[in-house]
N, C-alpha and C positions, 0 to 999 in steps of 0.2 A: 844605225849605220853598219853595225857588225853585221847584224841580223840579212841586210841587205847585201854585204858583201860576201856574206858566206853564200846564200842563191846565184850571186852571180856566179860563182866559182864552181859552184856548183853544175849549174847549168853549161859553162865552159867545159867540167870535164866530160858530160853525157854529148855535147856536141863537136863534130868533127872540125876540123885542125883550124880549116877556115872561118870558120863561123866568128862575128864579134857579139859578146853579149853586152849590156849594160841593165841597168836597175831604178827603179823611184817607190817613192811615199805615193801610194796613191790617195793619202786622205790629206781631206782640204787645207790648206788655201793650195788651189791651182797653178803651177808651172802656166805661163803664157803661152796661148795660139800662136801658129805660126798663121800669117795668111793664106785661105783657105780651107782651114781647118774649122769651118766651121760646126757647132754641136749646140743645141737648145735643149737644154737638158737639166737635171738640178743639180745642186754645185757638189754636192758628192759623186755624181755620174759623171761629170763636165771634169774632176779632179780626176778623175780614174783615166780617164780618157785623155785629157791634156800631159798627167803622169807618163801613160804608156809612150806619146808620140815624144816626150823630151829624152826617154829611155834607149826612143828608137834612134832618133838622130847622134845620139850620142855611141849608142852601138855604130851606127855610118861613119862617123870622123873614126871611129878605131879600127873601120876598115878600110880606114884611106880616103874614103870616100867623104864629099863635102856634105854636110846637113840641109837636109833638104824636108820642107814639108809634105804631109803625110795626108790628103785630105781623105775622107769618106767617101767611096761611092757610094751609086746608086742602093747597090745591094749590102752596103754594110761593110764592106771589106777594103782594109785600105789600100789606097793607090800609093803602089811604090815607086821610087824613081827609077829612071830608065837605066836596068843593069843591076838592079838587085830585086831582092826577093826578101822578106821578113815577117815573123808572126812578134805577136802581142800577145802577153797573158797578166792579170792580175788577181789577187785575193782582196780582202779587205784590208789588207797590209801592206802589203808587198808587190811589186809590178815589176816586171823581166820582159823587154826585147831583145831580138835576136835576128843580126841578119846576116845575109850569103848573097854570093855573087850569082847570078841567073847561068844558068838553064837549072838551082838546084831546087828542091823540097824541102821545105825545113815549116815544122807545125811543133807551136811548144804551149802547155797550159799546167797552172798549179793551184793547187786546190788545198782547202785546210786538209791535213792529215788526222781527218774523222771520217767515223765507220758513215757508209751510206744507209740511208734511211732502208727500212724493209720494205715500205711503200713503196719506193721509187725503183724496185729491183725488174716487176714486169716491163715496164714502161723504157726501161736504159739496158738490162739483160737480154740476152738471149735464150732459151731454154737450157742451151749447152752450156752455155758461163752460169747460168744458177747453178745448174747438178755439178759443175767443177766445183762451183765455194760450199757445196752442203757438208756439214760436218767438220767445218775447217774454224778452228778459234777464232781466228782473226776474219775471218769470213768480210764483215762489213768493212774494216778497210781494204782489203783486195776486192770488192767492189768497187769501193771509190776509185781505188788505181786502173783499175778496166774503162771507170767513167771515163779518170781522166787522159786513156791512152786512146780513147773513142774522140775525147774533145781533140789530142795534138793532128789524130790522123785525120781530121777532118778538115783542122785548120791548113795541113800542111796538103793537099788533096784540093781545095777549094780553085785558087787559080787554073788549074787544068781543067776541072768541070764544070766549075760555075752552076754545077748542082746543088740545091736543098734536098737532104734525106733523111732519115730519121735511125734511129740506135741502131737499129735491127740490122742495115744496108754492112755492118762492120759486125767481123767475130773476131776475140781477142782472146790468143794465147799469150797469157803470162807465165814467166817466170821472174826468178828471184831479183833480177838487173834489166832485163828487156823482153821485149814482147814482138809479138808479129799482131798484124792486121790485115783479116784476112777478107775483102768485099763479096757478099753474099748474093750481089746482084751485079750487074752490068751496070755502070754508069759510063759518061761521056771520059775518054781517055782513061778508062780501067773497065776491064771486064770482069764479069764473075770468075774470083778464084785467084785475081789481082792481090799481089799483098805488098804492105810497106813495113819497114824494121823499127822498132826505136828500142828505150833506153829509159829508166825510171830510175829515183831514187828519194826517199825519205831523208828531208833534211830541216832544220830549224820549224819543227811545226807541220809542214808543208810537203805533200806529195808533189815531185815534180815532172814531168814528165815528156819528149820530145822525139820529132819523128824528124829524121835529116839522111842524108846520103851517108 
């Protein structure tokens, strides 16, 4: 429980004034569906998932708002109720939703605070983000944190385009507390050269990371 309320708080202070976050276990036994919610999946995926949406409703009552089911669209992404806006993220541990009142942006994901594989550098880097990490000690964690400021700005980006793209479409200037995100192509409601702000921080384990107004 600590463990989880220090994330929330954490995530609280990376996100702006309105935002409500809340928290869960995302390992089994499962929190209950709400109707419509439904997922065939196996019970460790079905727990991450049932996790996140009780995290989520529960973020909604502390924004006033009533708790309302989360169900899956077609394309994977949940459907929010009418008048807010919210991301979902989990580890193997740990689960954090976060929501906001609409017209805003708000993408958040956390990932264990370990170095990214070297393999995975082509495939999730840019040319430019390798030659910024060369020579750097910590190198493979400020990868991860690029990964995971590529996963919030994606999450938080997706309802306005309703695009699939891949690492490349994001270039990410970090620094020490935030980063910019900068689209390297033209998507639907962002052009090349579009950028989004967030905010990162190393806490319990866990890189955390979030893209919000």
């Amino acid at each position: 429980m600590r463990r989880l309320l220090a994330l929330s708080n954490a995530a609280r202070a990376l996100l702006p004034a309105g935002a409500a976050v809340a928290s869960g276990d995302p390992r089994p036994p499962a929190p209950p569906l709400w109707p419509g919610e439904n997922l065939r999946a196996s019970p460790a995926r079905r727990a991450e998932f049932a996790a996140g949406r009780a995290a989520a409703r529960a973020a909604m009552i502390a924004l006033g708002h009533p708790a309302a089911a989360i169900p899956m669209q077609p394309d994977r992404a949940p459907l929010w109720p009418p008048g807010l806006v919210g991301s979902i993220t989990h580890s193997a541990t740990a689960c954090l939703a976060a929501v906001l009142p609409i017209p805003a942006l708000i993408g958040i994901d956390l990932e264990p605070a370990t170095a990214l594989e070297t393999n995975l550098w082509s495939t999730i880097l840019r040319p430019e983000e390798q030659a910024w990490l060369q020579g750097r000690a910590d190198a493979g964690l400020l990868a991860k944190q690029i990964f995971s400021a590529k996963e919030a700005t994606y999450k938080a980006q997706y309802p306005v385009s309703k695009t699939i793209f891949g690492f490349e479409a994001i270039r990410i200037s970090l620094t020490a507390t935030d980063f910019t995100a900068t689209f390297t192509t033209s998507i639907s409601g962002f052009h090349k050269g579009s950028t989004l702000h967030g905010r990162h921080c190393l806490t319990e384990n866990h890189i955390l990371t979030v893209v919000a107004p």
